[in-house]
MARGUGU-481843 format. One record per residue: residue in one letter; x, y, z of N, C-alpha, C in turn. Coordinates in steps of 0.02 Angstrom, whole numbers, padded with zeros to 5 digits, always signed. Atoms other than C-alpha are relative to their C-alpha. Layout:
AXYZXYZXYZ ...
***
This chain:
X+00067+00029+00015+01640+03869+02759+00008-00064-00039 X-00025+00046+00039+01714+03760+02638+00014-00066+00019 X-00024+00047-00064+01794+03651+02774-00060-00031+00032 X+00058+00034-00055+01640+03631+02879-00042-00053-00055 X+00027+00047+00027+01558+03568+02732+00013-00067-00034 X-00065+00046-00003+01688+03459+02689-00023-00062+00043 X-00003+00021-00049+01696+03404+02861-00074-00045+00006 X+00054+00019+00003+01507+03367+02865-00030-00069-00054 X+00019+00040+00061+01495+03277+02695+00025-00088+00030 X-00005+00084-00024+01618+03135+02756+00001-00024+00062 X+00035+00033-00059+01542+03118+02926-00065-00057-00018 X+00038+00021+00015+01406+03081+02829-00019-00056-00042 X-00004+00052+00043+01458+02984+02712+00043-00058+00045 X-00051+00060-00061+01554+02873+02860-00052-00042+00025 X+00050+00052-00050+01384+02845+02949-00039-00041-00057 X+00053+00034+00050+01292+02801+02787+00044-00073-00012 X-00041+00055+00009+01421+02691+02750+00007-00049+00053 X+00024+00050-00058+01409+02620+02914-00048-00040-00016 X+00079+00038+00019+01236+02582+02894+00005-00051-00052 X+00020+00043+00087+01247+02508+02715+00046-00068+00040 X-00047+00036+00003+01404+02404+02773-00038-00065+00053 X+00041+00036-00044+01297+02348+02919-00048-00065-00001 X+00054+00047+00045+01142+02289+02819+00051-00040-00053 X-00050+00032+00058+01278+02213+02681+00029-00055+00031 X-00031+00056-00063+01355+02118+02843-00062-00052+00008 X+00054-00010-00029+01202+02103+02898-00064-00088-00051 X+00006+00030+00069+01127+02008+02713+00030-00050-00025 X-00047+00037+00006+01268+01924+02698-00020-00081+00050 X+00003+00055-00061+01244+01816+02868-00053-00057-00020 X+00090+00027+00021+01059+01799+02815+00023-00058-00067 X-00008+00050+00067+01106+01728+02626+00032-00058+00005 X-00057+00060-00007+01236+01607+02693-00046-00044+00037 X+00016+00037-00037+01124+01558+02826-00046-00045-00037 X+00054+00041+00033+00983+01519+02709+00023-00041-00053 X-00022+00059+00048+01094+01439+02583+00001-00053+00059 X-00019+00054-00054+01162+01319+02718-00079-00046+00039 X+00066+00025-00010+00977+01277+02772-00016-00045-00071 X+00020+00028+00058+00937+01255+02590+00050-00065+00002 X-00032+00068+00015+01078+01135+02574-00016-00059+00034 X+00000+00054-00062+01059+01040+02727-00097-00032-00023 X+00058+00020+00034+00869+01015+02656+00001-00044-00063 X-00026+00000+00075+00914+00992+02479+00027-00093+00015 X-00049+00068-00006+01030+00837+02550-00048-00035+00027 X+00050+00060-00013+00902+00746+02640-00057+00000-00015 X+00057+00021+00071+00776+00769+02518+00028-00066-00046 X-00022+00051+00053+00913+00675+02404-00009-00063+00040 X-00015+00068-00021+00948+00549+02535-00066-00054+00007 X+00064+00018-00016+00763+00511+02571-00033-00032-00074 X+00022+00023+00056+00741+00484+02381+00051-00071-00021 X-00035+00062-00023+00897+00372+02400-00021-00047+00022 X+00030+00084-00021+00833+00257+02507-00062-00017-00017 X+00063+00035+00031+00662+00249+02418+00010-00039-00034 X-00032+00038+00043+00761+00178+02289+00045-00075+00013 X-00019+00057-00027+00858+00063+02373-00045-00052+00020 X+00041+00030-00014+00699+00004+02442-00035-00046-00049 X+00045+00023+00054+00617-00025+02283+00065-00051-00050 X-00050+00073+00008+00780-00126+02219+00004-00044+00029 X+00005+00081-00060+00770-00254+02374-00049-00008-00023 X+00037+00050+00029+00596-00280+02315-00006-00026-00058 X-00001+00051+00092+00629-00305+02112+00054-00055+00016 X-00063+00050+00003+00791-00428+02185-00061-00060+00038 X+00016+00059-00056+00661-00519+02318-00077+00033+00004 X+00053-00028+00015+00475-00492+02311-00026+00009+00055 X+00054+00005-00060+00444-00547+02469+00038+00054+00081 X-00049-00045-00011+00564-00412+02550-00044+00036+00053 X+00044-00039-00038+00496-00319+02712+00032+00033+00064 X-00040-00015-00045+00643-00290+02822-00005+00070+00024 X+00003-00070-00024+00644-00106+02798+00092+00022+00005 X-00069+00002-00014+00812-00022+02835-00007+00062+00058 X-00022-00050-00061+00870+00069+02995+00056+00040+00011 X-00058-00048+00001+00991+00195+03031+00063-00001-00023 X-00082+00039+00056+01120+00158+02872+00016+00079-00008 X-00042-00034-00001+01238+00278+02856+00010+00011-00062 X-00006+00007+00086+01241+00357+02681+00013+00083-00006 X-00001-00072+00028+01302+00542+02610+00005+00024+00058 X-00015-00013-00061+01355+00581+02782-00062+00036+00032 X+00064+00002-00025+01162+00580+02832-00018-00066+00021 X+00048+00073-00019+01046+00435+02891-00080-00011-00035 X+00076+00039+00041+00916+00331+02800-00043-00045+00044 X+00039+00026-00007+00778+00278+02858-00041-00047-00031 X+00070+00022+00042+00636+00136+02777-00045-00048+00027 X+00063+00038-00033+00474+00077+02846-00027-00039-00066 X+00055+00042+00023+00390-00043+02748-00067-00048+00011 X+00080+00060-00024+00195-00120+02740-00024-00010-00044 X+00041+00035+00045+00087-00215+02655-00097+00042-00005 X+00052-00007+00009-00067-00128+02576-00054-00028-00040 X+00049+00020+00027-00232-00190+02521+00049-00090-00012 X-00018+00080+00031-00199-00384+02461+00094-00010-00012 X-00045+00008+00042-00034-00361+02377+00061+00055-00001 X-00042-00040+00006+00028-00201+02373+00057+00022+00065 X-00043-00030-00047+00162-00098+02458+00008+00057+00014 X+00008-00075-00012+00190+00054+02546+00079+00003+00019 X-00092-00017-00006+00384+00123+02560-00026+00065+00042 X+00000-00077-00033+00410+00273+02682+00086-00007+00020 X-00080-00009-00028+00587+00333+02681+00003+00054+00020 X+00005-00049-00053+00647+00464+02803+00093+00015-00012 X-00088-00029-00016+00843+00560+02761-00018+00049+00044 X-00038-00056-00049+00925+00659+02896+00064+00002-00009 X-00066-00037+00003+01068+00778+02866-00008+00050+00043 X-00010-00090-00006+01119+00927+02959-00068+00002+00056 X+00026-00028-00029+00983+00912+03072-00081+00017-00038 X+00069-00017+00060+00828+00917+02934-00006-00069-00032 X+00020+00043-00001+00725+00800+02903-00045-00008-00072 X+00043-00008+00070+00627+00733+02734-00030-00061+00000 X+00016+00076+00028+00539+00581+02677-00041+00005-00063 X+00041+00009+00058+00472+00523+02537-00034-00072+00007 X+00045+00060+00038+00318+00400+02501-00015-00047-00072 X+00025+00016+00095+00297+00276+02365-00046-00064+00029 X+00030+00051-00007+00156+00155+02336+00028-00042-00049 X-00017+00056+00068+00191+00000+02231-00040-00063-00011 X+00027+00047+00006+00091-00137+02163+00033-00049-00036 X-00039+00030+00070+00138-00289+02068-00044-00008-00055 X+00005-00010+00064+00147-00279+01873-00066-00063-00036 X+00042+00048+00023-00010-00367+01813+00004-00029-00044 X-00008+00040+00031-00004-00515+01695-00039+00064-00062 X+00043-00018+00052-00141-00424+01598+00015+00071-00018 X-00010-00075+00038-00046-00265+01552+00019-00003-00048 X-00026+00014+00052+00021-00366+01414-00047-00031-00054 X+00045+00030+00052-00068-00390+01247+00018-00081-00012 X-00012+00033+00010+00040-00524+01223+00063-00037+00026 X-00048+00011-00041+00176-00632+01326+00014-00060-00013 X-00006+00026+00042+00265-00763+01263+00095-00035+00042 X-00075+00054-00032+00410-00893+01377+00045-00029-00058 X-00059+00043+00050+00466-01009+01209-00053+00030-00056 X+00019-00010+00054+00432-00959+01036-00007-00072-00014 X-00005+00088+00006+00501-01138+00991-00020+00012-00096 X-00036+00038+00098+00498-01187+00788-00114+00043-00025 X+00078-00018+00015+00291-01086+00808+00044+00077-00039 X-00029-00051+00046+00301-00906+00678-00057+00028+00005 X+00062-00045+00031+00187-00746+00670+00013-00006-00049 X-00003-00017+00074+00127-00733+00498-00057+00018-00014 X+00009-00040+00053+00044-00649+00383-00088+00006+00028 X+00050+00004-00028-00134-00608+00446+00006+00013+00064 X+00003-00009-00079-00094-00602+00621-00005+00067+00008 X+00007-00068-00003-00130-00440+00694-00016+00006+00076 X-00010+00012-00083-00047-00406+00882-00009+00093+00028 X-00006-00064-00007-00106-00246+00968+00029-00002+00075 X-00004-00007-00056-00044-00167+01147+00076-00035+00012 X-00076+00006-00014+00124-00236+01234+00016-00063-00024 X-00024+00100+00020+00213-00389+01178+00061+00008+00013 X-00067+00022-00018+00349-00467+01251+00018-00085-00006 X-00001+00075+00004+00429-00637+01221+00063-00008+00027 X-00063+00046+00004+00576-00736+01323+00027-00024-00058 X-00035+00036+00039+00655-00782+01164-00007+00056-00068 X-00020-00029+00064+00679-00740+00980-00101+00013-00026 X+00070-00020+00021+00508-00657+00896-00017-00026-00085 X+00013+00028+00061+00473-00765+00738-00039+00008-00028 X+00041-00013+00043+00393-00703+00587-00020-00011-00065 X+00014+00039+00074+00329-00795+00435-00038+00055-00049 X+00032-00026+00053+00277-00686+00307-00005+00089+00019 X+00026-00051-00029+00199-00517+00355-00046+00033+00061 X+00036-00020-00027+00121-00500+00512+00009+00071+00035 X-00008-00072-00022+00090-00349+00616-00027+00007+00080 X-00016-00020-00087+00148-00281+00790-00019+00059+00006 X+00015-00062-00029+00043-00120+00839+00022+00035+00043 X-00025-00035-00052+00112-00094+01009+00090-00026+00008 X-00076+00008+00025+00294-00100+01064+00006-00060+00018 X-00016+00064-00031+00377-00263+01088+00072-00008+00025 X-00049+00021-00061+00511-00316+01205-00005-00076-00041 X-00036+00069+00016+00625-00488+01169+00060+00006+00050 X-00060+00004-00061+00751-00562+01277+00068-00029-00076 X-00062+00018+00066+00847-00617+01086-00001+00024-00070 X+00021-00053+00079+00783-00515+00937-00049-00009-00052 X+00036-00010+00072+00684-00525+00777+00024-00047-00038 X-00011+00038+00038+00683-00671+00669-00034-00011-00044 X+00032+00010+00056+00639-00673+00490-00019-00061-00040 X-00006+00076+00031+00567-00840+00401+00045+00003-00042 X-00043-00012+00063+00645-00779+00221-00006+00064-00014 X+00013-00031+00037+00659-00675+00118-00041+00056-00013 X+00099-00019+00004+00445-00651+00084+00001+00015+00054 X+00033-00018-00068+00442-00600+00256+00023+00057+00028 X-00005-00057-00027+00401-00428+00323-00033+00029+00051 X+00045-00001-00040+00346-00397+00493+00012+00075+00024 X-00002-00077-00008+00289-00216+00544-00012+00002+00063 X+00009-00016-00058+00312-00166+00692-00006+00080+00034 X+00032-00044+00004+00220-00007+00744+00032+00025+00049 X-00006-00039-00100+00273+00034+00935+00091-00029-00022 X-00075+00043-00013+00474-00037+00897+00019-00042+00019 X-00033+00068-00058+00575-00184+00975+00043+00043+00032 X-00054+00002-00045+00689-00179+01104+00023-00048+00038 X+00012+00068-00037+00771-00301+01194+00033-00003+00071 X+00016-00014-00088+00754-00324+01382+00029-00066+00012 X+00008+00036-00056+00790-00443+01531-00049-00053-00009 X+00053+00055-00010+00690-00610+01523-00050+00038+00051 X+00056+00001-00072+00511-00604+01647-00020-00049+00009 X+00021+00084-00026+00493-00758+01738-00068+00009-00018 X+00059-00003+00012+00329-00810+01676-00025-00065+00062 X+00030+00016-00042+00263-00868+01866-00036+00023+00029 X+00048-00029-00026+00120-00832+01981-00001-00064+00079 X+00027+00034-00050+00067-00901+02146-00075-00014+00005 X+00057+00025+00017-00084-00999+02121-00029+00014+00085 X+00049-00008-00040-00133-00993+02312-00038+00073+00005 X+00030-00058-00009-00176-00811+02303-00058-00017-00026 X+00056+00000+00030-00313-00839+02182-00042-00059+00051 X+00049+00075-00040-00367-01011+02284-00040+00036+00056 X+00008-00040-00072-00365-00904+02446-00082+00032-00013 X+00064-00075+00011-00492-00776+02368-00088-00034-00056 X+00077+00021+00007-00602-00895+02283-00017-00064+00055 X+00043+00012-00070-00634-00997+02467-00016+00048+00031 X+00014-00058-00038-00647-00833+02544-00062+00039-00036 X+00089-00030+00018-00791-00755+02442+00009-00026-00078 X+00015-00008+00069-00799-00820+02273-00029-00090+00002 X+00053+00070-00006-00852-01009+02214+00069-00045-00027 X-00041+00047+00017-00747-01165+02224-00026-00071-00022 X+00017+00069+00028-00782-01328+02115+00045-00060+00018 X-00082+00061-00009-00686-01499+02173-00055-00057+00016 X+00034+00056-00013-00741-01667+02188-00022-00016+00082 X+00035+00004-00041-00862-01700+02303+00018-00071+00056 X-00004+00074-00027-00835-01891+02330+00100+00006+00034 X-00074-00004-00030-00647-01835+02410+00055-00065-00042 X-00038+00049+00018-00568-01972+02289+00043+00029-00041 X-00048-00030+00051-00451-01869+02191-00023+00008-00061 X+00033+00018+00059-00573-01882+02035+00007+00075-00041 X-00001-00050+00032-00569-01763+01894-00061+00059-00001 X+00074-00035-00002-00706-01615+01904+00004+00046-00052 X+00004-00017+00058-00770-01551+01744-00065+00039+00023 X+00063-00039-00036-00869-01408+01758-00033+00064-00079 X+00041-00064+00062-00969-01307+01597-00043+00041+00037 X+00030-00067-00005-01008-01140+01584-00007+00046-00034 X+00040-00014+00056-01115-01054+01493-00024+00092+00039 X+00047-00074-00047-01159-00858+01538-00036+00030-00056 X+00063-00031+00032-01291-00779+01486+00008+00100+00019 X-00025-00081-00024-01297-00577+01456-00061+00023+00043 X+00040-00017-00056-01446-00564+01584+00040+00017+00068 X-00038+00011-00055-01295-00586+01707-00001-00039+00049 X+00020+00081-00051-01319-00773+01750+00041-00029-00025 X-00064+00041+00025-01209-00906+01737-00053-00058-00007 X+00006+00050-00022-01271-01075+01687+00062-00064+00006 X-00062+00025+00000-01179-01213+01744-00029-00074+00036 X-00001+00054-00017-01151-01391+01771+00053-00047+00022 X-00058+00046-00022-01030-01521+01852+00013-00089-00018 X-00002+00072-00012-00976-01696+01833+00067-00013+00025 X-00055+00022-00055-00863-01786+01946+00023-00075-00014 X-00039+00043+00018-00712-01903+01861-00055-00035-00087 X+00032+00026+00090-00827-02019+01709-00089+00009+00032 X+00064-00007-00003-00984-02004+01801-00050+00060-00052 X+00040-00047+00054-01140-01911+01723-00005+00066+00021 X+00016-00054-00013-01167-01735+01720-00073+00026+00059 X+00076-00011-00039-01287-01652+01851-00027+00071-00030 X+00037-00034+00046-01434-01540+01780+00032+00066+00004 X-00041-00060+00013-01385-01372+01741-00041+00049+00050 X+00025-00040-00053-01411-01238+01873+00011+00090-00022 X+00016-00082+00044-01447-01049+01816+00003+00046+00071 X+00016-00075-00081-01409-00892+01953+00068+00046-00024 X-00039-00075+00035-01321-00723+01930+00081-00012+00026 X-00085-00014-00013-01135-00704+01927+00016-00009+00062 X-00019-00045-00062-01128-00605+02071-00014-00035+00064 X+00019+00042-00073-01222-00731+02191+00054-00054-00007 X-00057+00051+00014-01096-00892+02108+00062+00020+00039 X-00047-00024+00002-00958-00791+02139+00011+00068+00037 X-00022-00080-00043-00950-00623+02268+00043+00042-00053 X-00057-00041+00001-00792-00583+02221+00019-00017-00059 X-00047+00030+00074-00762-00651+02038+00047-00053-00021 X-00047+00049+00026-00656-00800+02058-00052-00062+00015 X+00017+00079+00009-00726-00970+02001+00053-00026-00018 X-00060+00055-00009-00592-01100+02034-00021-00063+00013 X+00007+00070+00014-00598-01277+01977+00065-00030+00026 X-00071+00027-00038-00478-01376+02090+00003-00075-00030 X-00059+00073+00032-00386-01533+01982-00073-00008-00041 X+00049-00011+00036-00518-01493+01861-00005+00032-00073 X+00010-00036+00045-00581-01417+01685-00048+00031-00014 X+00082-00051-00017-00696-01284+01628-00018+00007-00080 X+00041+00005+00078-00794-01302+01455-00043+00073-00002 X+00005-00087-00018-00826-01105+01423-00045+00010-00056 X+00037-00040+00061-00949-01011+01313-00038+00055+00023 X+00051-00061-00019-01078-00861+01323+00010+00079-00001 X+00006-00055-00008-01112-00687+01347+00001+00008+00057 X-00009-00019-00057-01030-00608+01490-00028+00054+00052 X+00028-00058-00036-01115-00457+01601+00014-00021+00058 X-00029+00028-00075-01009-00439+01749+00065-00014-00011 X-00087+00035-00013-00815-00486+01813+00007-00033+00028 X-00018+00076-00018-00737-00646+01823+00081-00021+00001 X-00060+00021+00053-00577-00733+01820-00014-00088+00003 X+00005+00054-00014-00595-00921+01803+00061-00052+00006 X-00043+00025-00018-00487-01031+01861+00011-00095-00023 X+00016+00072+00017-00441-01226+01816+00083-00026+00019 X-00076+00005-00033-00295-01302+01926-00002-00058-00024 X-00003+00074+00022-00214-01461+01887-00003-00042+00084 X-00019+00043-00052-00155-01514+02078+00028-00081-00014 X-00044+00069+00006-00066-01661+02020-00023-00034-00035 X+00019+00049+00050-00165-01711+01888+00018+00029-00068 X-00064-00035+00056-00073-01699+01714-00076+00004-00063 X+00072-00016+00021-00270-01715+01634-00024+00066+00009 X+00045-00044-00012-00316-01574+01732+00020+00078-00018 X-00038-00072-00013-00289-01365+01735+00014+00033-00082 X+00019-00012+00073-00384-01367+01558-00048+00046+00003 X+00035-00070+00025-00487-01200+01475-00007-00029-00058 X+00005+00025+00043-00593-01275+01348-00055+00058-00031 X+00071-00074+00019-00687-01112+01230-00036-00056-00043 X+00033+00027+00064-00823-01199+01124-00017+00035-00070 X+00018-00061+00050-00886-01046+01049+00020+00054+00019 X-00040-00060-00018-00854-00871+01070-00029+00010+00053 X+00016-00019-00072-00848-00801+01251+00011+00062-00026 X+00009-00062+00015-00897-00606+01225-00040+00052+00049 X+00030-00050-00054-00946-00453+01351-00046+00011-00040 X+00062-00024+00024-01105-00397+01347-00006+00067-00043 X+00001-00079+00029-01047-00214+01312+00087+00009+00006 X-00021-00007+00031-00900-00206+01199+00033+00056+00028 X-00028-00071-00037-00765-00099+01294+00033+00037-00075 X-00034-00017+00042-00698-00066+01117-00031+00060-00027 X+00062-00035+00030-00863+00025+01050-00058+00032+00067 X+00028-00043-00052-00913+00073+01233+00021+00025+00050 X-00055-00011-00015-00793+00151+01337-00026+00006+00073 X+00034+00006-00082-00907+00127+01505-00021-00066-00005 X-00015+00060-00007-00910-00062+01483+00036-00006+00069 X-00054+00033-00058-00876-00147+01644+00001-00076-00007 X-00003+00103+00000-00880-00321+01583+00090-00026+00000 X-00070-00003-00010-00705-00397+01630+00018-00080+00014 X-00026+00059+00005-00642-00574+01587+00085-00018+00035 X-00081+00048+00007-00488-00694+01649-00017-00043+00010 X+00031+00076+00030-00466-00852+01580+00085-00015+00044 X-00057+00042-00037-00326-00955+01698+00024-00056+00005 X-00011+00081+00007-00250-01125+01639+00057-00025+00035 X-00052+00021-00038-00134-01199+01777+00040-00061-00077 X-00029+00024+00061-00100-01305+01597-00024+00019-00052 X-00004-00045+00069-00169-01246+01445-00087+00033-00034 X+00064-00027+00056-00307-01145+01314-00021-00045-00035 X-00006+00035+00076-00395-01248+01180-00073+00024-00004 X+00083-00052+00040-00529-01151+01062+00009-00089-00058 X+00004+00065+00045-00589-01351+01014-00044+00017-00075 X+00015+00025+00055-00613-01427+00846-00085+00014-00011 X+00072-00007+00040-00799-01359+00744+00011+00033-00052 X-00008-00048+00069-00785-01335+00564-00029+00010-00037 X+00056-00030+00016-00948-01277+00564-00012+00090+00011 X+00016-00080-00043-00920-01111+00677+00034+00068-00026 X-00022-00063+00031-00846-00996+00562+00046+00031+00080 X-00070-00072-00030-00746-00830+00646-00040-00018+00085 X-00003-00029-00058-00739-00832+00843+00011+00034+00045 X-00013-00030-00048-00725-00715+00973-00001-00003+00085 X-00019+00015-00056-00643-00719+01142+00032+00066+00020 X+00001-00070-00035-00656-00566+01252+00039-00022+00085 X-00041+00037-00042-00534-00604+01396+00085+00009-00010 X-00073-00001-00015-00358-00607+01456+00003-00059+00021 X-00005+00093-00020-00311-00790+01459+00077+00012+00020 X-00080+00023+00004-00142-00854+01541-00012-00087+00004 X-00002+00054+00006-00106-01005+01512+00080-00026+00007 X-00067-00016-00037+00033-01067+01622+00054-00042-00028 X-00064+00045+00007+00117-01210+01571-00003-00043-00110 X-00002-00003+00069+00057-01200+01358-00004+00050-00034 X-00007-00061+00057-00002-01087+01242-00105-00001-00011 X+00062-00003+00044-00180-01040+01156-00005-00032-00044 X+00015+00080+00046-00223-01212+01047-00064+00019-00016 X+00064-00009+00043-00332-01206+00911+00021-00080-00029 X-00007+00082-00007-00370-01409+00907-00006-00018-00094 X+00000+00011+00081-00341-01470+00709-00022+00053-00036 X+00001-00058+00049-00315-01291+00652+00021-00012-00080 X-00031+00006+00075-00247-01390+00493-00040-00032-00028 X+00043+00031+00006-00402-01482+00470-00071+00034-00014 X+00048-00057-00002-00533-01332+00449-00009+00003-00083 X-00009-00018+00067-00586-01316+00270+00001+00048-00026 X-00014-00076+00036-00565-01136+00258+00039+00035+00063 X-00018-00048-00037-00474-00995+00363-00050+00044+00018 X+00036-00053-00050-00566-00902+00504+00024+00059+00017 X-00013-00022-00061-00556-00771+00611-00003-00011+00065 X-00007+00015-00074-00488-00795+00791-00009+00075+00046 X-00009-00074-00035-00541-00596+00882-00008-00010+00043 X-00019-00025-00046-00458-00578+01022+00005+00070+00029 X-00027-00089-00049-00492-00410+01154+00024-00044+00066 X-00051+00013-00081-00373-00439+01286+00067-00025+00009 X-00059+00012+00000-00232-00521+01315+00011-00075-00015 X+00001+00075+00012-00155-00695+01281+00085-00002+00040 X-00060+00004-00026-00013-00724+01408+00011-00107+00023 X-00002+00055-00013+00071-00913+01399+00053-00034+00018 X-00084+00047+00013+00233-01037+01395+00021+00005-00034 X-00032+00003+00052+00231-01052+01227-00042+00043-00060 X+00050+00004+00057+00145-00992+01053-00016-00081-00034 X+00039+00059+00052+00053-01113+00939-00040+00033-00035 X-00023-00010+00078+00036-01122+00776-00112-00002-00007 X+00081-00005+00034-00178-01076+00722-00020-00005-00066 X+00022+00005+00099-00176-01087+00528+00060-00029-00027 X-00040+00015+00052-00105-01176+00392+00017+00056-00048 X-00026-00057+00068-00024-01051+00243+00029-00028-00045 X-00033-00008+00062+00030-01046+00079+00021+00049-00049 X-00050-00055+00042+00144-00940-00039-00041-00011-00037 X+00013-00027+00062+00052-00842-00175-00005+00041-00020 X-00017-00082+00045+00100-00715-00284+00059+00029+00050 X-00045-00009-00048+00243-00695-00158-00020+00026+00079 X+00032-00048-00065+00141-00658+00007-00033-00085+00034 X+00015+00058-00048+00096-00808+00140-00063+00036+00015 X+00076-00033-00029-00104-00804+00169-00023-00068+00010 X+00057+00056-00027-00212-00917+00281-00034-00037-00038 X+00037+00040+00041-00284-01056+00191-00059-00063+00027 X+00027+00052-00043-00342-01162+00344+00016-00003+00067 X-00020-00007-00064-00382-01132+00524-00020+00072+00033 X+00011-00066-00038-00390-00970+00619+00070+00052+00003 X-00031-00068-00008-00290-00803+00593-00010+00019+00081 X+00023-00043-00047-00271-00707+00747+00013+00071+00010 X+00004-00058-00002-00335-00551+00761-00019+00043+00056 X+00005-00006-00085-00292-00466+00939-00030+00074-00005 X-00012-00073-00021-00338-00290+01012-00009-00027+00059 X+00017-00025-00068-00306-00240+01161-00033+00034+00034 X+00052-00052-00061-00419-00208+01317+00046+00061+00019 X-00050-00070-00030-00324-00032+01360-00015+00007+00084 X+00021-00022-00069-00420-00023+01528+00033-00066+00038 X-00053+00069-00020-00317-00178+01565+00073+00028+00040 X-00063-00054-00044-00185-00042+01610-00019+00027+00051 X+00010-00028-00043-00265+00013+01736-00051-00056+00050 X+00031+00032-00037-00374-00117+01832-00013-00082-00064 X-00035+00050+00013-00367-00303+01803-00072-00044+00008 X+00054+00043-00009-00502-00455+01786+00024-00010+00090 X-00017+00043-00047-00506-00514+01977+00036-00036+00025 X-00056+00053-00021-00346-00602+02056+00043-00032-00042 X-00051+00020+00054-00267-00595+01881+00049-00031+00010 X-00086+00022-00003-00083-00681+01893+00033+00083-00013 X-00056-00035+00014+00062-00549+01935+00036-00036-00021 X-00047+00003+00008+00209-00542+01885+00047-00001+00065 X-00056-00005-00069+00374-00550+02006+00015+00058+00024 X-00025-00046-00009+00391-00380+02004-00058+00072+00008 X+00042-00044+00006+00314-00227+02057-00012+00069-00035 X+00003-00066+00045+00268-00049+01966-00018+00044+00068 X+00039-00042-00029+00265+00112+02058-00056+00038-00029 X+00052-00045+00028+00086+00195+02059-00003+00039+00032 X+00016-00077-00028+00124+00349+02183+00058-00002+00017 X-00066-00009-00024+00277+00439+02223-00027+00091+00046 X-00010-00047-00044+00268+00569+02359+00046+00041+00046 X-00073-00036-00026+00402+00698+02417-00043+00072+00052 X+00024-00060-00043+00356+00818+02566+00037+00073+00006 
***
């Protein structure tokens, strides 16, 4: 009896063991198979993120980059990259790895880096110095050395292409967000974009009489959401002033003065960027503020403000000579391409102002807004205009009208399937 059961036990334990060994075989095939899937996935996922990358390096080396790439040979898979042009400016990347038979792509959108994401931007310092009063909020970056007379103060972070330079001693500049120091950024733009878009729906000013003459054009807005405005063409006289809403002047927000200047003031309601080219005249591709230019509704104190300034000097800023007008304000992202923000006989003012700046001030160079003097060991404004910046924040995310990019683009979507 003993035997049979014996006998029985490791029959039984032979077939079970079968079985198990079966499914164990069986499990085995399965786990390997699905690793080996996974991998073969896994890899042209990577490769597909590969060549997104590659893609997006040909366009920070070359902006105008559209080739795409075709069946390159990489990680013993194949890359794919389609590239197109979306909306105005932007770009669309679609890369496509294959390994093994499996397929992936990944999407990225990319725009270029707007002038106006920077509080403050800055080609030559040159023998000009923050000091003591100044007060810089949001990004700052300067081609060169960051010069600081006394105590001023850096809120957001700043970027230099050569470091931190102290006047003396007395001088302590705080910098809130850190330095670091980066890569120069060509400070260029392509002026026809903006030209393009204000003949295409917006409003273009140029001399009428086709003689090459200078066109001087004031403008005055009103917070009803009108512009007034007037022209004169080379020394002739001004013609009467003409009153109508933004939005009819201008569709699309760009007023562009071609080999011209623009004499600025008012209360804004509504988005603009204004424009003032030189075209070959060394007079022209002037931004003249009289008084303060200010949104109607204060994105600082109202956080549904859509009022949205740019100020555009194919040559330079100047907040002219009145040393009647006390503290001014200038609501706006000015670039100013080939100077700086000029405050006209800032040494000539018989007291120190305020200069409040929301937005940005991107130029060639700085220049110098107040006289100072040492007392009690501390440099303080004695004559001229302090400047006192904040930054528009919503500037990070949408831009006055046909702002000036930069050379380079930012991704704003990355997509992996």
């Amino acid at each position: 009896m003993g035997g049979k059961v014996s006998l029985i036990l490791v029959m039984s334990f032979s077939v079970l063991f079968a079985l198990v060994g079966r499914n164990i075989l069986s499990n085995s095939v399965t786990i390997t198979e699905n690793y080996s899937e996974y991998y073969s996935s896994t890899r042209a996922s990577s490769i597909a993120i590969s060549g997104a990358n590659i893609a997006i390096n040909k366009l920070y080396l070359n902006k105008n980059w559209m080739a795409g790439i075709s069946n390159l040979s990489f990680a013993d898979g194949k890359i794919d990259v389609d590239i197109d042009t979306v909306g105005w400016n932007s770009r669309k990347i679609v890369s496509t790895g294959n390994y093994n038979g499996k397929t992936k792509t990944v999407e990225v959108i990319l725009e270029p880096e707007n002038f106006s994401v920077f509080g403050n931007f800055y080609n030559v310092m040159g023998g000009v110095w923050w000091a003591t009063g100044d007060t810089l909020e949001g990004r700052f970056h300067a081609n060169d050395w960051i010069n600081c007379y006394g105590d001023p103060i850096f809120l957001g972070p700043a970027t230099t292409s050569r470091g931190v330079k102290k006047y003396d001693k007395y001088s302590h500049p705080e910098f809130h967000g850190g330095t670091k120091v980066t890569e120069p950024i060509p400070l260029e733009f392509d002026t026809s974009v903006i030209r393009i878009a204000a003949y295409t729906n917006g409003k273009v000013f140029s001399d009428t009489t086709n003689k090459g003459k200078l066109t001087t054009v004031d403008l005055n807005f009103l917070a009803s959401g009108e512009v007034q405005y007037r022209i004169k063409i080379g020394t002739g006289a001004y013609t009467a002033y003409r009153t109508v809403p933004l939005n009819t002047l201008a569709p699309n927000g760009v007023i562009y003065v071609e080999r011209g200047n623009i004499n600025l003031q008012g209360v804004i309601d509504g988005r603009a960027t204004l424009v003032a080219s030189q075209k070959g005249n060394s007079s022209a591709g002037q931004v003249f503020i009289n008084n303060s230019i200010e949104y109607k509704d204060n994105p600082l104190t109202d956080p549904n403000s859509d009022d949205m300034l740019g100020i555009v000097a194919e040559n330079k800023v100047t907040v002219t000579y009145d040393n009647s007008r006390g503290d001014i304000n200038i609501h706006a992202s000015i670039f100013s391409q080939k100077d700086g923000l000029v405050v006209d006989k800032y040494d000539q003012y018989t007291n120190a102002h305020k200069m409040n700046l929301i937005g940005g001030m991107i130029g060639q160079k700085v220049q110098p807004t107040a006289k100072y003097q040492l007392v009690g060991g501390k440099y303080i404004p004695v004559k001229g205009y302090s400047y006192i910046h904040k930054f528009d924040s919503r500037f990070t995310k949408v831009t006055p009208p046909y702002f000036p990019s930069t050379k380079f683009f930012r991704v704003v979507s990355w997509y992996e399937d």
